[in-house]
VOGU-3710 file (C-alpha; in Angstrom, 3 decimals, decimal comma):
1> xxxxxxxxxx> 93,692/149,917/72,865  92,840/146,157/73,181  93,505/144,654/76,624  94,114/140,812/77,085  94,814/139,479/80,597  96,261/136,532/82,260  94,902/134,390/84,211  96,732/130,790/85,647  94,400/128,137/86,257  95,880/124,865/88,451
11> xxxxxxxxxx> 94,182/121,353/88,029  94,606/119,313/90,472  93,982/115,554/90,468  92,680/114,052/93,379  92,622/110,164/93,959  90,017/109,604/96,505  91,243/107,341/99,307  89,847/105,887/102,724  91,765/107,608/104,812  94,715/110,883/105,318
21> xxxxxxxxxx> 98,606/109,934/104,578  100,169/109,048/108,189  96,876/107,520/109,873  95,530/104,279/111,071  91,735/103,518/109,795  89,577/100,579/111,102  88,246/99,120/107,423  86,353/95,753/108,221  85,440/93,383/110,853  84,493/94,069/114,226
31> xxxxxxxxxx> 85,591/96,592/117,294  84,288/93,294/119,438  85,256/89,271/119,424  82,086/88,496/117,490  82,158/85,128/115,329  82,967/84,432/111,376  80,408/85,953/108,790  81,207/83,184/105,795  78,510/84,566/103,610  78,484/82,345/99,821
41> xxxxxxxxxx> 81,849/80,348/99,504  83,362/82,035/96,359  81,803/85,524/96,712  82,790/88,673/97,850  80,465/91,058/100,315  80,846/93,570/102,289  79,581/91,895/105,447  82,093/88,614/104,615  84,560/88,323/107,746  86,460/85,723/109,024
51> xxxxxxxxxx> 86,476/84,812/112,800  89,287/86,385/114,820  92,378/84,380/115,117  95,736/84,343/116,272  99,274/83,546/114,024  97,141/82,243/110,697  98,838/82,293/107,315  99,124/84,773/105,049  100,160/85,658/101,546  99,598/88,724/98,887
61> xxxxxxxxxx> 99,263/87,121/95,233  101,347/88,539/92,390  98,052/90,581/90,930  97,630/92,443/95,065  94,942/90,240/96,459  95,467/89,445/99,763  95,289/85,917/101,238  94,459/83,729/104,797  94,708/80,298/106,104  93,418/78,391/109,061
71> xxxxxxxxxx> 94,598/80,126/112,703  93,743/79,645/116,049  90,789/81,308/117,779  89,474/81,206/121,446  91,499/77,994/122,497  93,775/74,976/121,603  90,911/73,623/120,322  89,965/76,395/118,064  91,877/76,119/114,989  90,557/76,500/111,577
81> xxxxxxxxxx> 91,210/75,379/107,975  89,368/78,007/105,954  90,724/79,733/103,224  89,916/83,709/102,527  90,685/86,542/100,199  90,667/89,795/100,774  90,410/92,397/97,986  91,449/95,736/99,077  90,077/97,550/96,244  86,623/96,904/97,235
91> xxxxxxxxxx> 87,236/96,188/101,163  85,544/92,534/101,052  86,453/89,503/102,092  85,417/86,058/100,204  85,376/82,672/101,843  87,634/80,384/98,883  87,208/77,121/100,431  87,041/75,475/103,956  84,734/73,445/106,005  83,829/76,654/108,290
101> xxxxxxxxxx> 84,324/74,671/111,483  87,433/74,133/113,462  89,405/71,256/114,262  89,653/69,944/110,681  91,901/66,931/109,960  94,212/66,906/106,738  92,930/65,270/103,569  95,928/64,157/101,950  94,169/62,476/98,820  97,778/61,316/96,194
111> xxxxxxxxxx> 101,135/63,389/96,565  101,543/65,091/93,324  98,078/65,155/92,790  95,708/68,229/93,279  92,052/67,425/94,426  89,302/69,359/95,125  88,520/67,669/98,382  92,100/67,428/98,994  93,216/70,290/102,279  96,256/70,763/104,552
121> xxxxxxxxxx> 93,198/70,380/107,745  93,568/72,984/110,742  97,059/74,958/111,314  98,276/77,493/113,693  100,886/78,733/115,270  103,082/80,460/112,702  102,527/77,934/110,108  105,311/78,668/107,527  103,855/79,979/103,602  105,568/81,336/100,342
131> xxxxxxxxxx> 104,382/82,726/97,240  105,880/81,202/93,991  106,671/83,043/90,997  104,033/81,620/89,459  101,542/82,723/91,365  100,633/79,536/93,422  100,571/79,633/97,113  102,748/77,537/98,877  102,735/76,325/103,090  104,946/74,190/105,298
141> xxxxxxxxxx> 104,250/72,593/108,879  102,434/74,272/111,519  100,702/72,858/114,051  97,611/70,893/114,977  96,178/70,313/118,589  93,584/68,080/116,912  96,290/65,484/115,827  98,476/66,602/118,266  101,357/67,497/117,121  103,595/69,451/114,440
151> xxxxxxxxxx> 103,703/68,601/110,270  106,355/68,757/107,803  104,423/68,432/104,634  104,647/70,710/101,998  101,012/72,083/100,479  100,488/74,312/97,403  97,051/75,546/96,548  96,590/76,985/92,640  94,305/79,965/93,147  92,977/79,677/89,120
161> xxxxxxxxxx> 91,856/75,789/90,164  90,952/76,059/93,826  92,423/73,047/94,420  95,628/72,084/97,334  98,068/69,522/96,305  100,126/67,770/98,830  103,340/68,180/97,257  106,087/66,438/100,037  106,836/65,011/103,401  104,783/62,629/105,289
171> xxxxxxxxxx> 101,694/62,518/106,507  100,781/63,097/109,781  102,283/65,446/112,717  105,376/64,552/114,750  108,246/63,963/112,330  110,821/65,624/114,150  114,023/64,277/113,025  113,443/64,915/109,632  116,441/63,699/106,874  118,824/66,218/106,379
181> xxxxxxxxxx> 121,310/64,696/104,176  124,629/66,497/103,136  124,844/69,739/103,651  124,332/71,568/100,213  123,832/68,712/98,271  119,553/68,230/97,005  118,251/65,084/97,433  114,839/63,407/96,702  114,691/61,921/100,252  115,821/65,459/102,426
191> xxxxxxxxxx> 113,064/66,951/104,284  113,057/69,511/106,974  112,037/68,291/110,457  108,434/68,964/111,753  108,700/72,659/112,939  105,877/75,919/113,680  106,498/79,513/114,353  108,525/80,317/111,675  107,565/82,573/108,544  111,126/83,355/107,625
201> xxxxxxxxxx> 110,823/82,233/104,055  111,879/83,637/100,572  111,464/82,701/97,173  114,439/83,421/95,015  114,449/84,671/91,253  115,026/81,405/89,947  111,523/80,051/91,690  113,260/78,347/94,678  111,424/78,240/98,354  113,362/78,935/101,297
211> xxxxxxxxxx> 113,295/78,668/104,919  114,949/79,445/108,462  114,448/78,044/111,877  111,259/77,465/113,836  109,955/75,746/116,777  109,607/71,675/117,209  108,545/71,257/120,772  110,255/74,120/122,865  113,749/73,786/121,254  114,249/75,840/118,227
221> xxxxxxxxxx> 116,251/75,683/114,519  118,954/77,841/113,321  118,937/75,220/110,109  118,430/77,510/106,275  116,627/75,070/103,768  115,676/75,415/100,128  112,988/73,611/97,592  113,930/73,261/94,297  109,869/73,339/93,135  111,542/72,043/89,866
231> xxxxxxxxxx> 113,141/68,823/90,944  111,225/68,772/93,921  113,691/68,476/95,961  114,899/70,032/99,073  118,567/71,124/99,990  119,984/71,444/103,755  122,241/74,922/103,023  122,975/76,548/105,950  122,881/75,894/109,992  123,261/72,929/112,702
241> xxxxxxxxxx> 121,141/69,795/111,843  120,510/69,731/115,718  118,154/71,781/117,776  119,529/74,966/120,023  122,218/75,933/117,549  124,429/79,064/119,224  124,735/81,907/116,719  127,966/83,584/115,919  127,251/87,396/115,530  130,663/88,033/114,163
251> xxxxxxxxxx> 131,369/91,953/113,701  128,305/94,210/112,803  128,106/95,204/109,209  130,464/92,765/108,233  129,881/89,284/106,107  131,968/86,115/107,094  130,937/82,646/105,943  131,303/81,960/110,101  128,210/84,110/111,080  125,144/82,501/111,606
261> xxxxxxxxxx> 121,725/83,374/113,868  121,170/81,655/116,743  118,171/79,295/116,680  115,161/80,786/116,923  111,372/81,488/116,111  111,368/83,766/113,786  108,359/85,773/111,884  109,367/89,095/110,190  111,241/88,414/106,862  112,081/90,603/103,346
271> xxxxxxxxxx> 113,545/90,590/100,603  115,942/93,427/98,910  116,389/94,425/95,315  119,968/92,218/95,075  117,708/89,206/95,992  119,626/88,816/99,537  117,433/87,339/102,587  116,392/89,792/105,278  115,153/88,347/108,684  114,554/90,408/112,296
281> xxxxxxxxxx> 114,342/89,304/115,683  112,665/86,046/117,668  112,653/84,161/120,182  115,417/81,866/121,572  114,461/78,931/124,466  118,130/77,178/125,030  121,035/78,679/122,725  121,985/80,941/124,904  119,251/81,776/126,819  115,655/82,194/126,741
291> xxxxxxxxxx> 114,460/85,295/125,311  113,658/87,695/122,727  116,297/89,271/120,207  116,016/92,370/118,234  119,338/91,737/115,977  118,920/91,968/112,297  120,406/89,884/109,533  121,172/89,612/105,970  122,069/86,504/104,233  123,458/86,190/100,866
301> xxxxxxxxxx> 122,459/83,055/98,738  125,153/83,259/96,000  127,983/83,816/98,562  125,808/81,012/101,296  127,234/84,210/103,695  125,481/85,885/106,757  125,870/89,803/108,142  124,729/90,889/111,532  123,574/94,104/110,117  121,917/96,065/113,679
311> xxxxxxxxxx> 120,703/95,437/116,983  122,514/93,428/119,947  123,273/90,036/120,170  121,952/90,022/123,540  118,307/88,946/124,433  115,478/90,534/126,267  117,090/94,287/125,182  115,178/97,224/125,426  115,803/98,835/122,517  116,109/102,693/122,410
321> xxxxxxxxxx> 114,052/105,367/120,197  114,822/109,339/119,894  111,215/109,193/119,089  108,485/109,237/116,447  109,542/109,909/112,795  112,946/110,686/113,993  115,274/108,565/112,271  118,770/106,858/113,453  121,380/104,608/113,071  121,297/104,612/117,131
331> xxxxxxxxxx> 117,607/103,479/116,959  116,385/99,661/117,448  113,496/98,161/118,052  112,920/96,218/121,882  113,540/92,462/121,406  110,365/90,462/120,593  108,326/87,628/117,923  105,294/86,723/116,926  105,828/90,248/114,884  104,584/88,438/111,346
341> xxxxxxxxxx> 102,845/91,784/109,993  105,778/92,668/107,948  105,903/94,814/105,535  107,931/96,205/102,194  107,390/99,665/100,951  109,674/101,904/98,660  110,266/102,327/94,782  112,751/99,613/95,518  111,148/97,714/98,291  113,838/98,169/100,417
351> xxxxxxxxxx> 111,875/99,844/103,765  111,575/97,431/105,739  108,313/97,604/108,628  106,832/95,230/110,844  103,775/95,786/113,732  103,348/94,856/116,604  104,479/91,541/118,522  104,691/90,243/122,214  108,782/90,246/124,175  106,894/86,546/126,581
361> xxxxxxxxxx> 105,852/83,390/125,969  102,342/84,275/128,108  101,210/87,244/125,903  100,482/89,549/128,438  103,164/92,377/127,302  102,087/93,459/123,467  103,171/95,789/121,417  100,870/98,309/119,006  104,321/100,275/117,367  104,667/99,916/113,217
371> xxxxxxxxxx> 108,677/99,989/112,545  110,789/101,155/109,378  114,007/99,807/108,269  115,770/101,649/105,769  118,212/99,442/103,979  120,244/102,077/102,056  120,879/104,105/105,249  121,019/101,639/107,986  118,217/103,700/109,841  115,269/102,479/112,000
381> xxxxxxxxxx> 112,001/105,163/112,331  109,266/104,359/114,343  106,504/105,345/112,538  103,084/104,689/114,722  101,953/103,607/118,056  103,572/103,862/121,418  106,701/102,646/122,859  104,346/101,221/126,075  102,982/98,125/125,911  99,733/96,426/126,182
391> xxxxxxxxxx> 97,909/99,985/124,351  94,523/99,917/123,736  92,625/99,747/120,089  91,016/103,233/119,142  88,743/102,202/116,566  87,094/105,599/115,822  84,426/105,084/112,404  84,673/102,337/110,306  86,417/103,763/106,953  87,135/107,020/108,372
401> xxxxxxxxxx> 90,412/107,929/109,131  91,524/109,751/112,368  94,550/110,955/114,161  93,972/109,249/117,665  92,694/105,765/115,600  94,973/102,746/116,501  95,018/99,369/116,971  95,477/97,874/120,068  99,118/95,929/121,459  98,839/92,216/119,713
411> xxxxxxxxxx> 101,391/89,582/119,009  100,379/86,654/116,227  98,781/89,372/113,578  99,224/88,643/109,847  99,933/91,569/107,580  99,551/92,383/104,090  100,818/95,597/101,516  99,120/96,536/98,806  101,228/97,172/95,827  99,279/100,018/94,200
421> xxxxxxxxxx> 99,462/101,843/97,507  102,137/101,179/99,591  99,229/100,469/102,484  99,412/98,729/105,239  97,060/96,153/106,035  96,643/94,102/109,343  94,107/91,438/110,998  93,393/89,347/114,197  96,050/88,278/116,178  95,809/88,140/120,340
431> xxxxxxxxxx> 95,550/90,959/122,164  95,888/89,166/125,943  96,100/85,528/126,042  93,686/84,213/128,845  93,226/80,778/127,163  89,541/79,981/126,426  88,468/83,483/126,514  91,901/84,979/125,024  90,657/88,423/122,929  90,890/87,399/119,136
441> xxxxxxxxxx> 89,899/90,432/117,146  88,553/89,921/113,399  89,194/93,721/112,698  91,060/94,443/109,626  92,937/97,887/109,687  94,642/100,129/106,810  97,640/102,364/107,569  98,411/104,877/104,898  102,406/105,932/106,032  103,293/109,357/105,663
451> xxxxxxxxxx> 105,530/110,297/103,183  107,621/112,096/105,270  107,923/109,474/108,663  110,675/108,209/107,229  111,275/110,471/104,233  112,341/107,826/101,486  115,155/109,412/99,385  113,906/106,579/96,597  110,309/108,096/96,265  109,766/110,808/93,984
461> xxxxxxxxxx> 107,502/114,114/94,192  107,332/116,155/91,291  105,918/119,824/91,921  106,735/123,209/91,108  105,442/127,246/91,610  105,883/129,625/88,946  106,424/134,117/90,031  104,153/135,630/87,600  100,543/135,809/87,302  100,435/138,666/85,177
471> xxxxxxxxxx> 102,330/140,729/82,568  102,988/142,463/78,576  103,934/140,346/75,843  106,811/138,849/75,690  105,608/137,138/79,045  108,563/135,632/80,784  107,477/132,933/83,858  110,381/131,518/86,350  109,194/127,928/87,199  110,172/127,143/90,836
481> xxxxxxxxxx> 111,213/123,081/91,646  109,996/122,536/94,392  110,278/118,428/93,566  111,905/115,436/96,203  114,021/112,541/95,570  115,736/113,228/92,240  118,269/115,615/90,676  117,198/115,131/86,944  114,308/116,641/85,503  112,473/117,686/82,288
491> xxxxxxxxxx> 110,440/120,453/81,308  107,420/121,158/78,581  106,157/123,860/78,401  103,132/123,497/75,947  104,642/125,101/73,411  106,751/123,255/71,392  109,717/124,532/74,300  111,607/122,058/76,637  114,376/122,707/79,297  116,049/120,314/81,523
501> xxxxxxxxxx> 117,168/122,923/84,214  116,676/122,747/87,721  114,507/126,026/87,895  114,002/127,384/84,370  112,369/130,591/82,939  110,464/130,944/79,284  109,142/133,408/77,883  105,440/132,848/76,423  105,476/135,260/73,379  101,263/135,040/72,513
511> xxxxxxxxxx> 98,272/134,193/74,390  97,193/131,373/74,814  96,334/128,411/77,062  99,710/126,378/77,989  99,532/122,351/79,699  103,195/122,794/81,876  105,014/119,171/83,477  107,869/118,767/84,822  108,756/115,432/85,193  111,350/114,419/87,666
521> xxxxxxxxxx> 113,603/110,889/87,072  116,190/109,169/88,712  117,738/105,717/88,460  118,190/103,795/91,756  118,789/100,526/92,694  115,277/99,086/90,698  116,099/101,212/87,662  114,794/104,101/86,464  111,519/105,782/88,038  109,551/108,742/86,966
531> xxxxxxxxxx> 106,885/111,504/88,627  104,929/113,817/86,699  103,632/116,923/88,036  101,075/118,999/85,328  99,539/122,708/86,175  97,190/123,461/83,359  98,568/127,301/83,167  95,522/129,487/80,898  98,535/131,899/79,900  97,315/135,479/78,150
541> xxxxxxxxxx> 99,580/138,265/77,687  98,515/141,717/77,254  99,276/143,167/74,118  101,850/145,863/74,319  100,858/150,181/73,308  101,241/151,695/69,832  104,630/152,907/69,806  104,773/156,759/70,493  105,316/159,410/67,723  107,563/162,691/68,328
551> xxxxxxxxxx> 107,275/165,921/66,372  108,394/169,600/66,933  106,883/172,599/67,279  109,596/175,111/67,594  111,628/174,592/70,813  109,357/172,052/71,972  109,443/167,871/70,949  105,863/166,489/71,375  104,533/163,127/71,895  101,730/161,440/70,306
561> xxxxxxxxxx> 100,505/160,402/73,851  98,938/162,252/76,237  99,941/160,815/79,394  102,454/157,682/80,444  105,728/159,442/78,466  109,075/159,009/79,653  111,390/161,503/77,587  115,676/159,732/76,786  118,105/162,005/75,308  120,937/160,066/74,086
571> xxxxxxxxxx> 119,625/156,963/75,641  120,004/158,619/79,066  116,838/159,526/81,086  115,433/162,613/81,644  114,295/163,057/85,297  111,354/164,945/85,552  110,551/164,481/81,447  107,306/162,860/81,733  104,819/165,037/80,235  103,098/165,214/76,631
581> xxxxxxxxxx> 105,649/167,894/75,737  109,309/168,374/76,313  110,493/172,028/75,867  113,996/173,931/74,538  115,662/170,606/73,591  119,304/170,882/72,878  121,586/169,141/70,467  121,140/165,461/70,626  119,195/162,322/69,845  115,651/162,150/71,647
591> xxxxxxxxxx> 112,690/159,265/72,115  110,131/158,796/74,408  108,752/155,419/76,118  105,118/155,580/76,827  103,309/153,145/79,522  99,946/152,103/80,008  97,560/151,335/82,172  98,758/147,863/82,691  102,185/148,618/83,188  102,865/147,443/79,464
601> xxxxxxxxxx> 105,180/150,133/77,572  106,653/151,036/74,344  109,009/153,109/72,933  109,055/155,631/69,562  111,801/156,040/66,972  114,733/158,146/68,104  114,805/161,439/66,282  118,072/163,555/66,470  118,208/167,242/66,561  120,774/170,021/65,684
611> xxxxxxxxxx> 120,225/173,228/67,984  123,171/175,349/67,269  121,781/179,200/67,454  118,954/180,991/66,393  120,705/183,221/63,883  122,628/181,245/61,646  123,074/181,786/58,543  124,149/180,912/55,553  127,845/179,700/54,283  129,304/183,215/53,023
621> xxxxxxxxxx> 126,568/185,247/55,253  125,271/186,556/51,677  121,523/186,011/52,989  119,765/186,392/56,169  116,551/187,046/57,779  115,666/189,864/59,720  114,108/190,051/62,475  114,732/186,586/63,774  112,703/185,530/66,035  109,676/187,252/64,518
631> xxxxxxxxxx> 105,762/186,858/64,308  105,747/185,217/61,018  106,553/188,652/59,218  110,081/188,640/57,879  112,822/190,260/55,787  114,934/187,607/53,370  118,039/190,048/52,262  121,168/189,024/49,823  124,088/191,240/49,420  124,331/189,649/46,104
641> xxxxxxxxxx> 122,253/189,177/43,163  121,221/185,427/42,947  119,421/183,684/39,503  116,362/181,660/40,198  115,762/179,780/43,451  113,636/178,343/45,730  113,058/179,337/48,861  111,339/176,941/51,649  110,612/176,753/55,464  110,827/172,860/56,777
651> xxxxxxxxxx> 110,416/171,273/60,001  112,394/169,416/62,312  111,679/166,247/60,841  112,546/167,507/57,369  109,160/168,434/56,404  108,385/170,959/53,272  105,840/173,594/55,277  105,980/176,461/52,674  107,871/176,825/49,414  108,239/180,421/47,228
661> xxxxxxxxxx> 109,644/180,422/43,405  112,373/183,838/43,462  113,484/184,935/40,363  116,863/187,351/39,605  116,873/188,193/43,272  118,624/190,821/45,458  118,275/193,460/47,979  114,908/192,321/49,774  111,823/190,147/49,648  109,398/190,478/52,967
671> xxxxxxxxxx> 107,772/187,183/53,576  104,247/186,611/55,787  103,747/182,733/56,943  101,139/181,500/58,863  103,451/179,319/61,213  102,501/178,257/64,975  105,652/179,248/67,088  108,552/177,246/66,881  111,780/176,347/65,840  112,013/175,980/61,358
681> xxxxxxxxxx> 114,999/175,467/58,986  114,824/177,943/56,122  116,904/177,074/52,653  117,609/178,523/49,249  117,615/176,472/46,570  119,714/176,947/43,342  120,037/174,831/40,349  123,486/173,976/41,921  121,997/173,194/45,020  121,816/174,911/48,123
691> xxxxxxxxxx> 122,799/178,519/48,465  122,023/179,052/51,634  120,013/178,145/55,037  118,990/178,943/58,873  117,024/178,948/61,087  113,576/180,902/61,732  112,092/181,208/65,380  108,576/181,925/65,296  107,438/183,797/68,695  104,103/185,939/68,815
//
């Protein structure tokens, strides 16, 4: 008998990555404050690094590429006006365009009209930047110790010309009035007052720039602006038109076109699916105090509306934690700025994270812990580092990933995510201010978040297990889901089959090599997303045994197979049956079911029996046969004469074994058959059918 066997094969695709899920990984730069490493202007290399500096600018284009501007390094008198990219496919950095040296004064060249000689000059200090639906990058203010003082022009650099445009505002630092105009009206002549440390901005679906707050000269903004790019104009929507503007918290969780944030610096900033304004923390000098805040806000641009959404409304607070990966409505990040390494993760971008960041003015208190928001649940996680302050960096290897690898406590460190990841990228920043020989790293580090710290209900896993590894045709495999994040799935199962249950079973009927996915779907809040998991199962049954034959030998039923039987008698099983022969069956309707070696069975026709007494005769008892049982040697006797018959000796199964032409018979014929023992039928056979019959028992 042919055997086939199964065997399940699982591919497994593997997408090799620096680093393990959940881990920090030092990627570029250097573990010391070592100097710049410009390399050509225009090309990539691995060496390429910028010098280490502290609150640059920072955007990620719409194709993932990862931008920097200018930044302070070492001193006031260290501030820079390079521009870099950063690919994080291939790890390098590439110097765009820059002078390479510090203390750079603006070229203005015509407003309106991009130049390549044309450059905003050396900024720092939380110099304000936006990315534009078209793909141009976009920066406001900052500040410059070389011209002492703070701008309020508007730049925009076209990555696909290399060239910076001054776009609007004047020239020059120090214009701190600013024209605000009426409130929510655009006008040709509004422009925001001079202003730094702020990188609360947002650009809006229909390609507007916006902005919150900042810094002119130790008072701070609570004012909301937008640029019409369009019209080029700007619009004074929201806030006091004065410095040290008081906020009005209202009720947590609840809008109210009072509510507004207190005037601040401000640096972590998102954006949500609805296209509402997200902004976190800061640092207050006058409104009502000076301090540090760790509230969290919402604001609305269709309604013009503000929500308090967590945190206090007090400054300098603590925050509390129930620890790593655990998260809580009841947790909250300590108050503290100069946190721009903000992040968005999520199918829907709405996990909010941010590293890092200082609670004083003197930087001597940093932080080293990565936060989550999660929007739909209200929930804070910490996800890495340490609730002390002022941690050191554990570099570890460059590119290899390790457990105890972190980066050190630093406020004024630009961030970056990269869309085909979800990764984490962060560079420079301070890590304790000491003025001329303040520690600016150049390191650039990669976090890879787990998963599972915080568990995003949006993000889907698609996997599944299956029972049965081996088995006789028909095969039948339950498929276990063990997928995350959706309740709707679909199922192929390679053979023209489908099933949309949660945890289906199908039945492979041949052999053969079978390509399974389930693929799991939901729709959320940023439509519908998908994950596909695919085993490659090599699926071959093994064919079942040749179904059983019974025959009888007398008072014994015999099976075709010699070992594996199972005798039923009316469908009921036999205990104790299980041999090649079954002996002295009685009236009924018998099969066996034979099994292999492999555990595969089959079963043989039912054949039905009629065992009512040896010695039966005939209808009117006219003939019998004498003696009965006997050794093959027998008497046939008729008390009355009968014309020509036929006399024959069947089987059980109706078979003809012996047949004898009698003419004009009665009295006595003696018969001799050479029959094995067992049970026959006997019948006499007239022209007008039969005469009579019985049954012989053959017994030597």
């Amino acid at each position: 008998m042919k055997k086939i066997y199964l065997i399940i094969t699982i591919t497994l695709l593997t997408i090799n990555v620096f680093s393990q899920a959940g881990q920090w990984t030092w990627m570029n730069g250097s573990n010391t404050n070592t100097v710049a490493v410009w390399g050509t202007q225009g090309s990539f290399a691995p060496l390429n690094t910028p010098v280490g500096v502290y609150e640059a600018c920072n955007w990620t284009d719409l194709n993932g590429k990862f931008w920097m501007y200018g930044g302070l390094n070492s001193s006031d008198t260290g501030q820079y006006s390079d521009l870099w990219e950063f690919d994080p496919a291939i790890n390098q950095w590439a110097w765009i365009k820059g002078p390479g040296i510090p203390q750079a004064m603006p070229t203005y060249g015509t407003q309106g009209i991009p130049a390549p000689a044309n450059s905003p000059g050396a900024r720092a200090y939380g110099t304000t930047t936006w990315v534009d639906n078209n793909n141009n990058l976009w920066l406001f203010g900052g500040w410059n110790n070389g011209w002492g003082g703070i701008f309020a022009d508007l730049w925009m650099y076209d990555i696909s010309t290399n060239e910076w445009t001054w776009v609007k505002g004047p020239q020059g630092p120090n214009s701190y009035t600013g024209v605000y105009g009426t409130k929510g009206i655009a006008d040709t002549s509004n422009n925001p007052p001079a202003r730094c440390e702020t990188n609360a901005t947002w650009t809006d679906a229909a390609n507007n720039l916006w902005i919150f707050g900042g810094q002119t000269w130790n008072k701070c903004f609570n004012d909301l602006w937008k640029y019409n790019i369009a019209t080029n104009q700007w619009t004074w929507v929201s806030g006091l038109n004065t410095i040290g503007g008081a906020g009005n918290w209202g009720t947590i969780g609840v809008p109210d076109s009072n509510n507004i944030p207190s005037s601040r610096m401000i640096y972590s900033k998102w954006k949500d699916h609805l296209g509402n304004f997200w902004l976190w923390g800061g640092y207050d000098f006058d409104s009502i105090g000076i301090g540090a805040y760790n509230d969290l806000w919402r604001y609305n641009p269709v309604s013009n509306i503000w929500t308090w959404m967590s945190g206090t409304d007090s400054l300098n607070n603590n925050g509390f934690c129930f620890g790593p990966c655990i998260s809580s409505i009841y947790n909250c990040p300590s108050g503290r700025f100069e946190n721009r390494a903000c992040y968005q993760t999520g199918c829907d971008q709405e996990h909010f994270q941010f590293y890092g960041g200082g609670g004083d003015l003197n930087a001597i208190s940093n932080d080293n812990d990565l936060w989550d928001y999660d929007v739909a649940h209200n929930k804070w996680t910490l996800m890495s580092g340490s609730l002390q302050q002022n941690q050191p960096a554990v570099y570890g290897t460059k590119t290899v990933s390790a457990t105890t690898n972190q980066p050190a406590g630093m406020m004024g460190s630009i961030g970056w995510t990269d869309p085909l990841t979800n990764s984490f990228w962060l560079f420079g920043g301070v890590i304790i201010w000491t003025g001329i020989n303040a520690d600016h790293p150049n390191t650039m580090w990669r976090f890879v978040p787990d998963s599972t710290c915080p568990h995003d209900p949006h993000v889907s896993v698609s996997s599944f297990t299956f029972d049965t590894l081996s088995g006789c045709a028909p095969l039948s495999v339950h498929f276990m889901n063990t997928s995350i994040g959706s309740t709707n799935y679909f199922w192929n199962f390679g053979d023209s089959n489908t099933s949309t249950l949660v945890n289906p079973s199908h039945t492979f009927d041949t052999s053969g090599t079978y390509t399974v996915t389930l693929i799991i779907y939901d729709t959320t809040a940023c439509g519908i997303f998908t994950d596909t998991s695919t085993q490659t199962l090599t699926i071959t049954v093994f064919n079942p045994p040749i179904p059983p034959i019974i025959t009888q030998s007398g008072d014994t039923l015999i099976s075709s197979f010699v070992t594996g039987n199972q005798w039923f008698k009316d469908s009921i099983l036999i205990s104790g049956a299980t041999n090649e022969l079954f002996i002295g069956p009685s009236t009924g309707c018998y099969y066996v079911m034979e099994t292999d070696s492999l555990g595969c069975t089959s079963i043989s026709d039912t054949v039905c029996f009629s065992f009512a007494g040896i010695n039966e005769i005939s209808y009117n008892h006219s003939m019998s046969i004498y003696p009965n049982p006997n050794d093959g040697t027998f008497e046939l006797t008729s008390q009355r004469a009968i014309p020509s018959s036929q006399f024959e000796i069947k089987d059980v199964l109706g078979r003809n074994l012996y047949s004898y032409s009698i003419c004009n018979f009665q009295g006595k014929e003696t018969f001799t058959i050479p029959l094995s023992n067992g049970i026959y039928f006997w019948e006499v056979i007239t022209d007008d059918g039969i005469f009579a019959k019985g049954k012989l028992l053959i017994q030597r």
